[in-house]
N, C-alpha and C positions, 0 to 999 in steps of 0.2 A: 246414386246412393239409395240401398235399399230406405223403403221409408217409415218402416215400423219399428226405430228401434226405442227400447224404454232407455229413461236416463241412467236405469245401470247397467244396461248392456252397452251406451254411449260412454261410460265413465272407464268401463272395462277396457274398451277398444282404443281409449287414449291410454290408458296407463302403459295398456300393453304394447302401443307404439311407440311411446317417451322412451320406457327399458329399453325398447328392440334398438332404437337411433341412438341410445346417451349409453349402453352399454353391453347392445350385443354386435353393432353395424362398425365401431370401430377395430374390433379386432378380426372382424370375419375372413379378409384375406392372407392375414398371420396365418391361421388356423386351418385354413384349405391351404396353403402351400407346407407346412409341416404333421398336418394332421394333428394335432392335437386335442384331447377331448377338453370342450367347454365346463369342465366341473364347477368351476365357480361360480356359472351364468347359471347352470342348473340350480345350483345349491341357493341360488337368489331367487332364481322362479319357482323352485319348492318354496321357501318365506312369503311369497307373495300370493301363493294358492296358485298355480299355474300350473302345476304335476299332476293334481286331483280335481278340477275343477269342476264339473259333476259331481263328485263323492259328496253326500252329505258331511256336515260339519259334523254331527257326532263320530266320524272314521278319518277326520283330520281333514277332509277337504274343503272346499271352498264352496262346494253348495249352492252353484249357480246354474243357469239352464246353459243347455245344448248349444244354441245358437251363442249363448257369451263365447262360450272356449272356442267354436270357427271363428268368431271375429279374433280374438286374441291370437289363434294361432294363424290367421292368415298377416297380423300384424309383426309377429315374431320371423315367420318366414319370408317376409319381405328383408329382411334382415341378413340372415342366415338361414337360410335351409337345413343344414345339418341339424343344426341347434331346435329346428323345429320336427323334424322327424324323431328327434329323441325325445321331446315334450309331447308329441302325438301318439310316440308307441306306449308311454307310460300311460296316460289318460285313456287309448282307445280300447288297449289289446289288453293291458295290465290290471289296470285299474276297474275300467268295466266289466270284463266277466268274472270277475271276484266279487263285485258288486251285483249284478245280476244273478250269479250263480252259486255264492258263496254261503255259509250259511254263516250266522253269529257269530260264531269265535272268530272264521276264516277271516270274515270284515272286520274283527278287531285286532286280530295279530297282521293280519299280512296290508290292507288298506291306511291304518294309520302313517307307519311309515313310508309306505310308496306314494301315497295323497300328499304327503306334509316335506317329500325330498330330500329324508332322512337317508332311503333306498329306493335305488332305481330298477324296473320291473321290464320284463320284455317277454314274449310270446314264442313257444319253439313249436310249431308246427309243418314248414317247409322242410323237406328233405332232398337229399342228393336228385335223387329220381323220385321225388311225390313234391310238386311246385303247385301248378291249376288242379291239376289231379289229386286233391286235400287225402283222398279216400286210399288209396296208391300206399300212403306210409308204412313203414315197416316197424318202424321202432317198437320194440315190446318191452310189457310191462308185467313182471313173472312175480304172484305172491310171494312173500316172505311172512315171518313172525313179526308184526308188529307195521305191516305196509306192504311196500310193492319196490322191486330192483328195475331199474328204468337199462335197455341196454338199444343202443342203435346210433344213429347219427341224425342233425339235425345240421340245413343249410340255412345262411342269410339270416343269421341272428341280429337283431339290433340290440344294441346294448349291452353286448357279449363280451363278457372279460369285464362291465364297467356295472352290471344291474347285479342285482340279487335273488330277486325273487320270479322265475318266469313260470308265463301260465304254460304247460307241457301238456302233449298230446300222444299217447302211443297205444299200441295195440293191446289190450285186455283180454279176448278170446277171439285167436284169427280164423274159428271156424265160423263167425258171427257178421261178417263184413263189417260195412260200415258201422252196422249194431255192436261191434264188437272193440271199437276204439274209444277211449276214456281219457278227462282232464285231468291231471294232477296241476300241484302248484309248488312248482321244483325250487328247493334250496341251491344255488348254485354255490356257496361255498362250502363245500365239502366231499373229499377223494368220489372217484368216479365221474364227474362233471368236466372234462376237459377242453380248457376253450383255447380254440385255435388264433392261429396270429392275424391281423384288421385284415381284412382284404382290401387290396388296391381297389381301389375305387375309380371309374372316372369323375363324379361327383360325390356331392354328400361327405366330402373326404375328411371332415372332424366331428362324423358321425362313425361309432363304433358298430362293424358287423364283421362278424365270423363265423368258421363254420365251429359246429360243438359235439364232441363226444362222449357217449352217455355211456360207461361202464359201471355197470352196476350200481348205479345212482340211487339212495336209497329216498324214498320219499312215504312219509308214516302214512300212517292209514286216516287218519282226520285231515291229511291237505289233499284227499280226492277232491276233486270241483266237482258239484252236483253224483249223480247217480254211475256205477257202473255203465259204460256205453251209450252216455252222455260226449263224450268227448266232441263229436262233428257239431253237435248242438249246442258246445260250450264255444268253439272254434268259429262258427256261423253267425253266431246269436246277436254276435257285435257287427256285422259284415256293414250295413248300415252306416251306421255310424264309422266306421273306419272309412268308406268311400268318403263320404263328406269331407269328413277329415283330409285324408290327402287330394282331395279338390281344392279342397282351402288354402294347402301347402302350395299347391300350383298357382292358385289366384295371388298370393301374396308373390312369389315370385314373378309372373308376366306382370303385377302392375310395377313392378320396381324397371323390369325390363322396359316397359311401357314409358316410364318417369327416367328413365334414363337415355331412350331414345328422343323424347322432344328436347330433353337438355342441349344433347347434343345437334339434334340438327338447327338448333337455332345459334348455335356458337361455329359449329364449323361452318367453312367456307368455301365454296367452290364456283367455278366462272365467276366471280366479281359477285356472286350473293349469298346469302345462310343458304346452306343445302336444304331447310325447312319452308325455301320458297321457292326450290323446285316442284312440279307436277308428282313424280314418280314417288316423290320421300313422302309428301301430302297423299298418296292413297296409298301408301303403306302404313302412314301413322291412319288414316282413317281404318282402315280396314283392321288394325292392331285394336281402334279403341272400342268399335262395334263388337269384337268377339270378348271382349275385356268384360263388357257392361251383362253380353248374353251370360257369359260364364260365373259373374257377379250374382247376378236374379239367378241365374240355378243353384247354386251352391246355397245362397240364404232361404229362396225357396222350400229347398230339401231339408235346410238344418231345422226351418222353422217347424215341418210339419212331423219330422223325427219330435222334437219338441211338445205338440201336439202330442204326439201319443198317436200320430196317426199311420197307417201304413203307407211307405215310404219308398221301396225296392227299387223301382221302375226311376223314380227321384235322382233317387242318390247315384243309384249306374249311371241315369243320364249327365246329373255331373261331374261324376268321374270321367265318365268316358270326355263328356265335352270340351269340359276345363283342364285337363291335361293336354290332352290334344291341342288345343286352342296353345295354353301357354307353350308347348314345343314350339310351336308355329311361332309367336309373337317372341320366344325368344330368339328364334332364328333368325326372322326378319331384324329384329333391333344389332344383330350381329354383323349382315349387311346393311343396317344404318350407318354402323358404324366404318364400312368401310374394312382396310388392313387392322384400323387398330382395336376392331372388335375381335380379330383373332391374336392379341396380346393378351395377354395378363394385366398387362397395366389398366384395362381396363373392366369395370365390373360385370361386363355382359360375355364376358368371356366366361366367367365363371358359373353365372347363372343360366345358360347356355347348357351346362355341364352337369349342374345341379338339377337342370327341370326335367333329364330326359327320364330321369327313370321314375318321375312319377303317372307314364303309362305303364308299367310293370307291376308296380309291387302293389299291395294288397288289391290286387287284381286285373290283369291287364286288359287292355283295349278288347281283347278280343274277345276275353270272359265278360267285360260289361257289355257289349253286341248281344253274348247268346240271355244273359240276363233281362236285358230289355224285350227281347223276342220273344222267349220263353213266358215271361209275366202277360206280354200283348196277346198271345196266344191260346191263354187258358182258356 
């Protein structure tokens, strides 16, 4: 157990695991086998402050530090995963560069209700063919009287078809490269925003992501995010902080994997004893709990000194990179803990198995945190 926590970051981390066990862990396999979106759970963790958590209180959020919201959301994603990537995109992608970037009004009209889980917020930046390659996008954003017409396409939306407000990123002057692409903070209800149907998922499956089509999408001229050709800067700004973030998402899920493989080898049975007093199953749970504790201390490590106010980069890739890594690992091992019946359904590591892999991929995969760590070691 990290050992600095204040009694409100201790108060946080329980409430937030009470919820997760008494009302997000009993319907979680409902919900990955029919996909269904968790609205209700959201609309309770919007009440609870849980959507905004960072956001000061005067913008409707909960107004507590960095390191509170990892602990809570590693407490939620022990639970459900899905459920915590959608509480992670609102806070990391949503919520924060509207906060960072926004100016007065933007943080009064658009932060209130996506802090308080009025409306739910999500990020369009990936494209068909611009994924690691942020710079790559195509999408343009062509003046009009009174704004800008958003027209292109946008892949691997979270919260698509289910949010409102997403922070949008497309091209302003493509003679200008990078300089040349700009934030908006796009209304998705209304003509030209077309959202595609969930994608099949192998995991995350009552988590909503689609792909979106931007015709003519009109966005006024006061929801630009910061300056013309600010966009990579509004896009990045958060990078930080979102790696934490789904490092968190991975640590809550291998410690559940974790807790679910000693269950079982001490209940199951094999040659006349628990399988948890054979040799091979004991250096699998060692080895599972060793990488458990590393990826533990990096993740609160990073959160604490993002917190700090301090720079961070090298941190947070390292436990992105680590902690996902690790938990693909310790979920797979817990899967042959299990034996045949960790490739059931009936049992929860079969899920979580399916849930953990993609959090090497998205907000930046293993290979983009390598050249990040390398790159910073190098300067």
């Amino acid at each position: 157990m990290f050992p600095q926590f204040t009694e409100d970051q201790s108060a946080i981390r329980e409430a937030a695991r009470d919820f997760a066990m008494s009302e997000i862990d009993p319907g979680a396999a409902g919900r990955d086998a029919s996909g269904e979106f968790p609205k209700a759970i959201l609309k309770q963790l919007g009440e609870m402050g849980f959507l905004g958590m960072t956001v000061p209180e005067a913008y409707g959020g909960a107004g507590v530090d960095f390191l509170s919201y990892i602990l809570a959301l590693e407490q939620i994603a022990y639970a459900d995963a899905s459920v915590a990537v959608t509480m992670s995109v609102n806070n990391s992608v949503a919520c924060a560069p509207i906060l960072a970037f926004g100016n007065e009004a933007q943080k009064q009209r658009y932060l209130k209700p996506l802090a308080s889980g009025e409306l739910l917020g999500g990020f369009m930046l990936t494209e068909p063919d611009a994924g690691s390659d942020a710079a790559a996008l195509k999408t343009r954003a062509t003046k009009v009287d009174g704004g800008w017409k958003l027209n292109g396409a946008k892949a691997w939306i979270t919260n698509g078809g289910v949010g409102r407000y997403f922070v949008t990123m497309a091209r302003t002057d493509p003679d200008k490269g990078k300089k040349g692409i700009s934030a908006f903070i796009l209304d998705a209800d209304q003509p030209g925003v077309v959202m595609g149907r969930p994608e099949e998922k192998m995991g995350l499956r009552s988590s909503k992501t689609v792909m979106v089509a931007l015709e003519d999408a009109f966005v006024p001229e006061d929801a630009m995010l910061g300056k013309p050709g600010d966009g990579l800067k509004v896009a990045f700004g958060g990078l930080d902080g979102g790696r934490i973030g789904i490092a968190a998402q991975a640590l809550g899920i291998a410690q559940r994997a974790m807790d679910e493989s000693v269950t079982y080898a001490k209940a199951r049975r094999s040659f006349g004893k628990a399988i948890g007093e054979h040799q091979m199953i004991q250096t699998y749970l060692a080895e599972m709990e060793a990488r458990l504790q590393a990826s533990r201390l990096l993740v609160y490590r990073a959160a604490s000194l993002k917190e700090a106010g301090k720079t961070c980069t090298v941190e947070a890739a390292t436990a992105k990179l680590f902690t996902t890594e690790s938990a693909v690992w310790l979920c797979d091992r817990a899967v042959q803990i299990h034996g045949g019946y960790g490739y059931s359904r009936e049992y929860l590591v079969e899920r979580l198995y399916r849930d953990v892999r993609v959090t090497t991929i998205y907000e930046g995969t293993s290979e983009i945190q390598r050249m990040v760590i390398a790159r910073e070691l190098l300067k």
